[in-house]
C-alpha positions as CSV (number, residue, x, y, z in Angstrom):
1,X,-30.7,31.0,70.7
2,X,-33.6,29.2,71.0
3,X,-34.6,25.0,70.5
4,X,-36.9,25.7,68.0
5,X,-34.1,28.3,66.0
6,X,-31.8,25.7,66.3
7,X,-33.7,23.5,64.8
8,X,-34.4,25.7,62.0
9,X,-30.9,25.8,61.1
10,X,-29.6,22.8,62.0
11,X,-30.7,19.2,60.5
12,X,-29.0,16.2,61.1
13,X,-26.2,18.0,62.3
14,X,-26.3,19.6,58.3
15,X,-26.4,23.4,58.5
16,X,-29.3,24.1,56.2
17,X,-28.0,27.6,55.3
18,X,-25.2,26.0,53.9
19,X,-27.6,24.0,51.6
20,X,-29.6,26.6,50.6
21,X,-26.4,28.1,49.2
22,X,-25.1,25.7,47.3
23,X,-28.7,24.8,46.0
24,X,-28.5,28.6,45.1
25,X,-25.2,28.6,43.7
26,X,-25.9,25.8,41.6
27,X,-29.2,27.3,40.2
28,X,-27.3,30.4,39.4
29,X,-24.7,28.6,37.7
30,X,-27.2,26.7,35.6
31,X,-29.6,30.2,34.9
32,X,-26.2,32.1,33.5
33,X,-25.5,29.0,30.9
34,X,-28.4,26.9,30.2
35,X,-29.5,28.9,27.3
36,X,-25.7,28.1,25.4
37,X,-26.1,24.7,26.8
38,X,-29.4,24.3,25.1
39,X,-28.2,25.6,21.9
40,X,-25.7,23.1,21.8
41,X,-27.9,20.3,22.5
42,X,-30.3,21.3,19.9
43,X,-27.4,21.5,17.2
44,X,-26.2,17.9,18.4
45,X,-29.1,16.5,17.9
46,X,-30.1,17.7,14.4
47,X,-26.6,16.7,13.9
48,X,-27.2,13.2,15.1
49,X,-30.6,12.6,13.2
50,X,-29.5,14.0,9.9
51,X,-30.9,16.8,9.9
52,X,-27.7,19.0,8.9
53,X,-30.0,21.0,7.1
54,X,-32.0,22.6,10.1
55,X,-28.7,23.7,11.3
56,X,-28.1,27.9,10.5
57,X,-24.4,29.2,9.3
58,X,-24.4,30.2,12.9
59,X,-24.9,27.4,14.8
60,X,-22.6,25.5,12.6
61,X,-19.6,28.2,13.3
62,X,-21.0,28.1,17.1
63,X,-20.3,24.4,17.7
64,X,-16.4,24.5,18.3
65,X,-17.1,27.5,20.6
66,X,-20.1,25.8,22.3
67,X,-18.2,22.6,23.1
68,X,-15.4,24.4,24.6
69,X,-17.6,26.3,26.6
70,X,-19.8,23.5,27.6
71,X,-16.4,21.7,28.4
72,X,-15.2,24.3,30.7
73,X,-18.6,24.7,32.9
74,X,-18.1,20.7,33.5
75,X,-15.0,21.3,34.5
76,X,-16.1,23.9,37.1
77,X,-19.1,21.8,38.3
78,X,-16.9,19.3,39.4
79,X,-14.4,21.4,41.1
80,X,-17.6,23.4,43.0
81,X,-19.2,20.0,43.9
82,X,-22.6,21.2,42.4
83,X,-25.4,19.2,42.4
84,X,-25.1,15.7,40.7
85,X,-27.7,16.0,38.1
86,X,-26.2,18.9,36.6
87,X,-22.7,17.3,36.5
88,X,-24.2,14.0,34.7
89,X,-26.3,16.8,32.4
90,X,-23.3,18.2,31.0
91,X,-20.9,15.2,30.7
92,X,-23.8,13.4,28.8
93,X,-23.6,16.6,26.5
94,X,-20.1,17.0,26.1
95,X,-19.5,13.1,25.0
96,X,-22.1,14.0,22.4
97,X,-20.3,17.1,21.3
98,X,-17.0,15.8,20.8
99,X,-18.2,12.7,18.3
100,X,-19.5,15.8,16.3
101,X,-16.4,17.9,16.8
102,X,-13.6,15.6,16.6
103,X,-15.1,11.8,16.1
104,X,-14.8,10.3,13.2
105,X,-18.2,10.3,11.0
106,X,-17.6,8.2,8.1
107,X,-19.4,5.1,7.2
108,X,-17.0,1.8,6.9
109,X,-17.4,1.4,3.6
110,X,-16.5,5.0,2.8
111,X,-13.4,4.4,5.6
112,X,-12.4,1.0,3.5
113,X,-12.2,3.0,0.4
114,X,-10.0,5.4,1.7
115,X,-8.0,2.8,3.0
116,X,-7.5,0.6,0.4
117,X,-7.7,3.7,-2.1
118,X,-4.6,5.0,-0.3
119,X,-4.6,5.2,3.3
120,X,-2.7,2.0,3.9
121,X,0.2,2.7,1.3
122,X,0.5,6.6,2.3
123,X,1.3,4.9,6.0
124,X,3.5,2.3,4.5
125,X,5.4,5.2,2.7
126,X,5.7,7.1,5.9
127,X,8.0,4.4,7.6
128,X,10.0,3.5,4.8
129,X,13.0,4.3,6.6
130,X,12.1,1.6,8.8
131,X,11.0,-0.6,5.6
132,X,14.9,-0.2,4.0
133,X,16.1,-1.5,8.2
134,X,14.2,-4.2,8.3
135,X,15.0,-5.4,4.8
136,X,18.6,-5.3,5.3
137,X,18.0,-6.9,9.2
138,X,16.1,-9.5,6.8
139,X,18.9,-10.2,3.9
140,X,21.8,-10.4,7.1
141,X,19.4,-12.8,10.0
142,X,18.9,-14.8,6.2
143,X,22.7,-14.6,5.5
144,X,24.1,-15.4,9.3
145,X,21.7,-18.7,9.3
146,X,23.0,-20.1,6.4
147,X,26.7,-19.4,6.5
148,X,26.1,-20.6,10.7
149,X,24.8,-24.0,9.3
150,X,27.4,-24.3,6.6
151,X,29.9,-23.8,8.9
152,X,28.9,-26.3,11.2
153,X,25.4,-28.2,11.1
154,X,24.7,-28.4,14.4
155,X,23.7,-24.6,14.8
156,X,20.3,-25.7,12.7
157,X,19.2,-27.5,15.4
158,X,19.6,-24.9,17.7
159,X,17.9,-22.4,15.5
160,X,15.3,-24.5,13.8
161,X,12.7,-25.9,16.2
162,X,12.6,-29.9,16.0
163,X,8.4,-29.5,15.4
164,X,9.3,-26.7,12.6
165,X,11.6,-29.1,10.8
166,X,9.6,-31.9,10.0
167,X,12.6,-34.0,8.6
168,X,13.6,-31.1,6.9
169,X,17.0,-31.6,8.2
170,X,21.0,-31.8,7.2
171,X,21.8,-34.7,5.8
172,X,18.5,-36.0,5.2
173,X,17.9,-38.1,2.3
174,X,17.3,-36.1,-1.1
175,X,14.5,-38.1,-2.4
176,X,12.4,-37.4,1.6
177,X,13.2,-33.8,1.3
178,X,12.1,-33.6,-2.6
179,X,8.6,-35.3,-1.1
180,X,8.0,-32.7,1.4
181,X,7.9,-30.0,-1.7
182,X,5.0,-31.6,-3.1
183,X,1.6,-31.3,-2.6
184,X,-1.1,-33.1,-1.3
185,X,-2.2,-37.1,-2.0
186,X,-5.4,-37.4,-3.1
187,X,-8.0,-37.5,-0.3
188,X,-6.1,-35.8,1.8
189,X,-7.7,-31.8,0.6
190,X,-9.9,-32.2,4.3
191,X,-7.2,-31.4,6.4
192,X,-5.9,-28.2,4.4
193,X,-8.5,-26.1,6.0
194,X,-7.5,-27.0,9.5
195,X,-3.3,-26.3,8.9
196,X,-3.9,-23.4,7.3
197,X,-6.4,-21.6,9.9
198,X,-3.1,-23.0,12.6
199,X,-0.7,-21.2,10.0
200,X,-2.4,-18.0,10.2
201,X,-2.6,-18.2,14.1
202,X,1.1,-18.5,14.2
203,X,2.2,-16.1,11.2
204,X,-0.3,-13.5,12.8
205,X,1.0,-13.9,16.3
206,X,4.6,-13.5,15.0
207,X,3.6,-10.1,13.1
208,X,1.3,-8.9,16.0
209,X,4.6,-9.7,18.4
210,X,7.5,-8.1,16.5
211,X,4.9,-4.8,16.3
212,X,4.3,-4.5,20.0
213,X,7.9,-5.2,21.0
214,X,8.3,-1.9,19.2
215,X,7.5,-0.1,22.3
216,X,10.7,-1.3,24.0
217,X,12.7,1.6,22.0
218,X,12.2,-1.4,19.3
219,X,15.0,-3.6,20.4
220,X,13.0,-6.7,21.0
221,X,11.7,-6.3,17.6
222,X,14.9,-6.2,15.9
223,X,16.0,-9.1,17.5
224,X,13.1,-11.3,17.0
225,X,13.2,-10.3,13.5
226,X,16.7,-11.5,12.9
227,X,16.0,-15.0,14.9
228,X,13.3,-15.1,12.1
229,X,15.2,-14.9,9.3
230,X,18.1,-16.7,10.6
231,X,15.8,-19.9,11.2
232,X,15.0,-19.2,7.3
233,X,19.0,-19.0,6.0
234,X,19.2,-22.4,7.8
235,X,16.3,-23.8,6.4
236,X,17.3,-22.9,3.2
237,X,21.1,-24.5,3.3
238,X,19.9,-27.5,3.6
239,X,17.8,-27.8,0.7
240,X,20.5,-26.0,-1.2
241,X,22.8,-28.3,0.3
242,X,20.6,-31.4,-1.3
243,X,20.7,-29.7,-4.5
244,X,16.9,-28.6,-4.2
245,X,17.3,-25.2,-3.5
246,X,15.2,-23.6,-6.6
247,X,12.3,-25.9,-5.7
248,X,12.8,-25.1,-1.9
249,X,12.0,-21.1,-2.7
250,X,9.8,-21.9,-5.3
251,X,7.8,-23.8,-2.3
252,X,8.3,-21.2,0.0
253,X,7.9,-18.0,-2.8
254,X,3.8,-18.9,-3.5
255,X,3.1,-17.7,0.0
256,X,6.0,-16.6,1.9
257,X,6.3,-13.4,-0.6
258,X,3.4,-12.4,1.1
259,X,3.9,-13.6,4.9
260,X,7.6,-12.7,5.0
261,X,6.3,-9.0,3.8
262,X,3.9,-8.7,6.0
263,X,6.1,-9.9,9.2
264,X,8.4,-7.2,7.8
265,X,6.2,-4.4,8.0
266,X,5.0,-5.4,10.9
267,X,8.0,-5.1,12.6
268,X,9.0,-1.7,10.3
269,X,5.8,-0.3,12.2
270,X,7.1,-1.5,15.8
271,X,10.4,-0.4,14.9
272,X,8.9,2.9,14.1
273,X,7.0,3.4,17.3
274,X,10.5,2.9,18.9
275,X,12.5,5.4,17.3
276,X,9.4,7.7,17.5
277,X,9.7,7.2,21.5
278,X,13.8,7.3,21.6
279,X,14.0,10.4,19.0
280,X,10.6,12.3,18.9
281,X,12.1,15.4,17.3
282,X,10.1,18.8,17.8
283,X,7.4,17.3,19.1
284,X,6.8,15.7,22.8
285,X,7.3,12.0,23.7
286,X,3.7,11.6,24.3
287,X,2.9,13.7,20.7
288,X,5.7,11.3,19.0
289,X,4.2,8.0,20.3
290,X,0.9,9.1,19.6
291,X,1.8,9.6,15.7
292,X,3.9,6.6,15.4
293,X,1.2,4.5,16.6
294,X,-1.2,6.2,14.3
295,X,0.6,5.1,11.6
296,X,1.4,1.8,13.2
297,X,-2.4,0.7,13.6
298,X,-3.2,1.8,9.8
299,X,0.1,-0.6,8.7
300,X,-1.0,-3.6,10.9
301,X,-4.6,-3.4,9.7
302,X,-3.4,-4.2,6.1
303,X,-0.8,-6.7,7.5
304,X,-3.4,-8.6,8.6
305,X,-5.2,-8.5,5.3
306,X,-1.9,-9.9,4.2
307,X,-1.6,-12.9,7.1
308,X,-5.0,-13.9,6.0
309,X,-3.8,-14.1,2.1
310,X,-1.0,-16.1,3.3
311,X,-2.8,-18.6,5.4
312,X,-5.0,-19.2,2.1
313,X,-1.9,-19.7,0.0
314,X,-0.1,-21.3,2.6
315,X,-2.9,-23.9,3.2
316,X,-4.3,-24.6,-0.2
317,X,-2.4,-22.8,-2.8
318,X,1.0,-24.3,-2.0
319,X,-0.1,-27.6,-1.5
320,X,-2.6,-27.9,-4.7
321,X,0.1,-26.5,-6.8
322,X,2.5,-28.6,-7.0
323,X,4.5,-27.1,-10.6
324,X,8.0,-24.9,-9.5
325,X,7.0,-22.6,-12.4
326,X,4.0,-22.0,-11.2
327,X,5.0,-21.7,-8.0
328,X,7.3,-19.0,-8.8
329,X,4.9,-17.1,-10.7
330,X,2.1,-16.8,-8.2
331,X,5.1,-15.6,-5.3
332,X,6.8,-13.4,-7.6
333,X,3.6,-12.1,-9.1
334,X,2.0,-11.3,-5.5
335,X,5.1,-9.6,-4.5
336,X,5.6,-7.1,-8.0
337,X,1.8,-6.7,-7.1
338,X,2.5,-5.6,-3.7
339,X,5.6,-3.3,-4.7
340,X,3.5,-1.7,-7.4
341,X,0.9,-1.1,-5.0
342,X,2.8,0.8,-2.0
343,X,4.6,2.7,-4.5
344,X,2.1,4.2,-6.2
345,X,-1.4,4.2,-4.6
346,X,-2.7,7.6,-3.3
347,X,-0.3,9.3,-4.1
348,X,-1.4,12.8,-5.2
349,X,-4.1,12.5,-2.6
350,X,-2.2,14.8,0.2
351,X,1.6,15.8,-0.4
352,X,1.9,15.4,2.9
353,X,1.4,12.0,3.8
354,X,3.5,11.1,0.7
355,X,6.5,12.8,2.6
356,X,5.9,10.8,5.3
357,X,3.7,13.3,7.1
358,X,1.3,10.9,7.6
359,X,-1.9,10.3,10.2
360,X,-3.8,8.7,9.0
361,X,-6.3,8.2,6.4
C-alpha cells in the first residue's frame, strides 16, 4: 500500500473508515426514527404552551407509546456510543415527555385544595394502625414518668433536662410553681415573638426526628417517643404533687393538644415507614418503602402546619390567656376539631384511600 493510501485511511492514527461508519450508523439511526421523534416533540410542546386543543385523538393516545419509544432509542444511543448531539437530542426530549406522562400538572392552589380537602386526612387514615401504637406508646412513656418520679424523685432529674425545668421541680414551693402558670407582666409581650419562633424550632425538630428515625425498622422512633412522654409523666407529678395539677394541663392543654398530636403523628408516619421496610407484604422492599414514604411526606406536611399552630399558641396564646377555663377550652376545642377533621374529611372521595390504600392525594 501506498503513502498517500495510507494517508487516506489513516488520520491521527484514527481509521477514517471506522468514522465514516459510525457517522453512517448514526445517520441511519436518526433517518429510521426522527419522524416519531418529531411527532412527539410537536405534541410536547402544544402540550407545554397550552395549546391542548391543537393536539388530535391520535396524538393524544400516541404520547404513552411515543415516550416509550423515544425512551428506548436513548437507551440504544448510549449503548452504540452514537454521536453526542443526538444523545443530548433525545434526553432533552424524554425529560419533557415524562413531566407530560407521569409529572404532576396541577397548580398549588388546586394541589392545597386537595390536600386540605382530603388528601392529608385520607393519609392520616392510612396509618392508623400506627396512630392506635403511638397513642398507647404515649399513655405508658406518660404513665412510667410519673409513677418513676413518685416512686423516687430523683429519676426527674434524670429525665427532665435542668434548662427544660425552669424551677419546675419536686419540692419546689407551691406559690413559684402556681407563678410559672401564668402569663405574661405587662411590657413584657416583645419577647413572645422571639420564644415562640425558638419553640417551633425545637417542637419541629423533635417531630421531623422521631419521622426519619422511622427508617431504622422504626425503633429509634419508638424509643424517642417514650423518652418524650416520660419527660411529660414527670413533669406532670410534680405539679400534681403541689396540688396544681388541673392548672398544670390546663397550661399545657391550649397548645400541647396540638404539638403533642402532631409529634405523634409524626412518629406514626416514621413508624409506618419502618414496618413498611420490616414487613412489605406482596409487594417489594423497595415498592413498600416507596408507599410508606408517600404517605409519610403527605402526613408531615400537615404536621408542620400543626408545629406552626403550636408555636403561635405556645408563644402568645398561652401566655396572654392566663384563665384555666379558657385554657381548657381552646386545647380541648383544637383537639375535638382535629379528631373531627381526620375522621371525616374526604372521605367518599376514593374508597380506596379510606381503606388505607393510600398514595397520595
Amino acid at each position: 500500500m501506498s503513502q498517500a493510501e495510507t494517508a487516506s485511511t489513516t488520520i491521527g492514527g484514527i481509521d477514517t473508515s471506522v468514522m465514516s461508519n459510525a457517522i453512517l450508523r448514526s445517520d441511519r439511526f436518526r433517518v429510521e426514527r426522527e419522524a416519531e421523534w418529531q411527532r412527539l416533540d410537536t405534541i410536547i410542546t402544544h402540550i407545554e404552551k397550552g395549546r391542548t386543543r391543537r393536539i388530535s385523538d391520535e396524538d393524544a393516545m400516541a404520547l404513552p407509546t411515543l415516550y416509550r419509544k423515544t425512551v428506548s432509542a436513548l437507551s440504544i444511543a448510549r449503548e452504540s456510543s452514537l454521536d453526542d448531539g443526538l444523545v443530548t437530542y433525545l434526553e432533552s426530549l424524554t425529560l419533557r415527555a415524562y413531566y407530560q406522562v407521569y409529572g404532576t400538572r396541577t397548580s398549588l392552589g388546586r394541589w392545597l385544595s386537595e390536600f386540605i380537602g382530603g388528601g392529608w386526612s385520607r393519609a392520616i387514615r392510612a396509618i392508623q394502625l400506627e396512630i392506635w401504637i403511638m397513642v398507647a406508646i404515649m399513655i405508658a412513656g406518660s404513665v412510667v414518668g410519673y409513677v418513676l418520679v413518685d416512686q423516687n424523685s430523683d429519676w426527674y432529674f434524670a429525665l427532665v433536662p435542668g434548662e427544660m425545668s425552669g424551677g419546675r421541680v419536686p419540692g419546689a414551693d407551691p406559690a413559684i410553681l402556681k407563678e410559672t402558670l401564668g402569663g405574661v407582666e405587662e411590657g413584657s409581650e416583645d419577647g413572645l415573638s422571639v420564644f415562640a419562633a425558638s419553640l417551633f424550632s425545637n417542637n419541629a425538630g423533635v417531630g421531623i426526628f422521631a419521622f426519619a428515625l422511622g427508617f431504622a425498622f422504626g425503633i429509634p422512633t419508638i424509643l424517642l417517643e417514650i423518652y418524650n412522654f416520660t419527660l411529660l409523666g414527670a413533669m406532670t407529678w410534680v405539679f400534681v404533687d403541689a396540688d396544681l395539677g388541673v392548672e398544670f394541663i390546663g397550661w399545657l392543654s391550649i397548645h400541647g393538644t396540638t404539638e403533642l398530636l402532631a409529634i405523634l403523628l409524626a412518629g406514626a408516619a416514621g413508624l409506618h415507614i419502618g414496618r413498611s421496610m420490616a414487613f412489605p407484604g406482596q409487594l417489594t422492599h423497595m415498592a413498600a418503602l416507596q408507599k410508606a414514604g408517600t404517605q409519610g411526606a403527605l402526613v408531615m406536611t400537615g404536621v408542620v402546619v400543626m408545629l406552626i399552630m403550636a408555636a403561635v399558641l405556645e408563644g402568645f396564646g398561652r401566655q396572654l390567656i392566663t384563665g384555666t377555663v379558657a385554657r381548657y377550652a381552646i386545647g380541648y376545642g383544637l383537639l375535638l376539631f382535629w379528631i373531627v377533621y381526620f375522621v371525616f374529611a374526604g372521605r367518599g372521595k376514593g374508597s380506596a384511600q379510606d381503606d388505607g390504600n393510600s398514595d397520595g392525594v
